[in-house]
N, C-alpha and C positions, 0 to 999 in steps of 0.2 A: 259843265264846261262846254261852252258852244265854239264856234270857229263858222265866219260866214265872209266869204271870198265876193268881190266884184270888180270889176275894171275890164274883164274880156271885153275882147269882139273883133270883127274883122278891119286884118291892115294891109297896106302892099306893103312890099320887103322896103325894107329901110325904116319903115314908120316906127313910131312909140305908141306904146299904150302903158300904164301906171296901174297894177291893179293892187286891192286893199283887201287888206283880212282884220275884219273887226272881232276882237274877244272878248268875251264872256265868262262871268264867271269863275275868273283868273285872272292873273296879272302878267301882262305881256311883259313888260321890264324886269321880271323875275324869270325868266322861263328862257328856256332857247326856240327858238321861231325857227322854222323852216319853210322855206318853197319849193314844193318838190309839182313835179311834170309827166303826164301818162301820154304818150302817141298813141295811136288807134294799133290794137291789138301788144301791147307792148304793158311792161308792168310801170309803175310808178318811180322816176328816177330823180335822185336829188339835185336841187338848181343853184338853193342860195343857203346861208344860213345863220341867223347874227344873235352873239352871245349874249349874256345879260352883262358883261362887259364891255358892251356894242364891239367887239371884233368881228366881224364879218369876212365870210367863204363862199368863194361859189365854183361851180363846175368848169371846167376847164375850157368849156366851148360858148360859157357868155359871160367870161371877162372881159372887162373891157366894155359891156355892150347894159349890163343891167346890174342893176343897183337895190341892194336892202336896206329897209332905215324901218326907224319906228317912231311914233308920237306915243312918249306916253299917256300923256292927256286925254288921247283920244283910244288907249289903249288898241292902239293899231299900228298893223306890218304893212307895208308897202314894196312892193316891186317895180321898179323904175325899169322899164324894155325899152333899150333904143335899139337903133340900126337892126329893126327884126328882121328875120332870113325866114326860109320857107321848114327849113324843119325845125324852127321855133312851134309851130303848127303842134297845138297838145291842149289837153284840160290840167291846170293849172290846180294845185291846190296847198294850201294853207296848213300849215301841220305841227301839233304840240306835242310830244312824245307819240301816243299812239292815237292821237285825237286829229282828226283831221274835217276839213270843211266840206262843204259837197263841189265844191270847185266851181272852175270857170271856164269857158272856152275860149282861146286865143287862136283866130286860124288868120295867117301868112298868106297871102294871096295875091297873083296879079288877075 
């Protein structure tokens, strides 16, 4: 089971960026997908998360602003970030029960 994260990089506040977690070795449309977020010195906190029902959850402070979806085709998770803000600012990562990607960095900037 692999899990490999891309789409970071830097935005000033408001921007979007789209990042994707491609899987391996598994099947993403079977599985609950999650996007979880670590700030510098801070532990790893949960962002998004979309069922094998496609229901989808996210944390309280980027509703409204980012979006989960999956291709299964492409056996990939996506995180759709608009209207990013500054404490968006974190490494980003892609997570299947205890399986997680090596992440990505998303830094907020003016």
């Amino acid at each position: 089971v692999q899990l490999v994260e891309s789409g970071g990089g830097l935005v000033q506040p408001g921007g979007s960026l789209r990042l994707s977690c491609v899987g391996s070795g598994f099947t993403v449309s079977t599985s609950v997908m999650v996007w979880g977020r670590q700030a510098p010195g801070k532990g790893i906190d949960w962002v998004s998360s979309i069922e094998t029902d496609g229901r989808t959850d996210y944390t309280e402070s980027v509703k409204g602003r980012f979006t989960i979806s999956r291709d299964n085709a492409k056996n990939t998770v996506y995180l759709q970030m608009d209207n990013l803000k500054l404490e968006d600012t974190a490494v980003y990562y892609c997570l299947r029960g205890a399986t997680r990607g090596q992440g990505t960095q998303v830094t907020v900037s003016s």
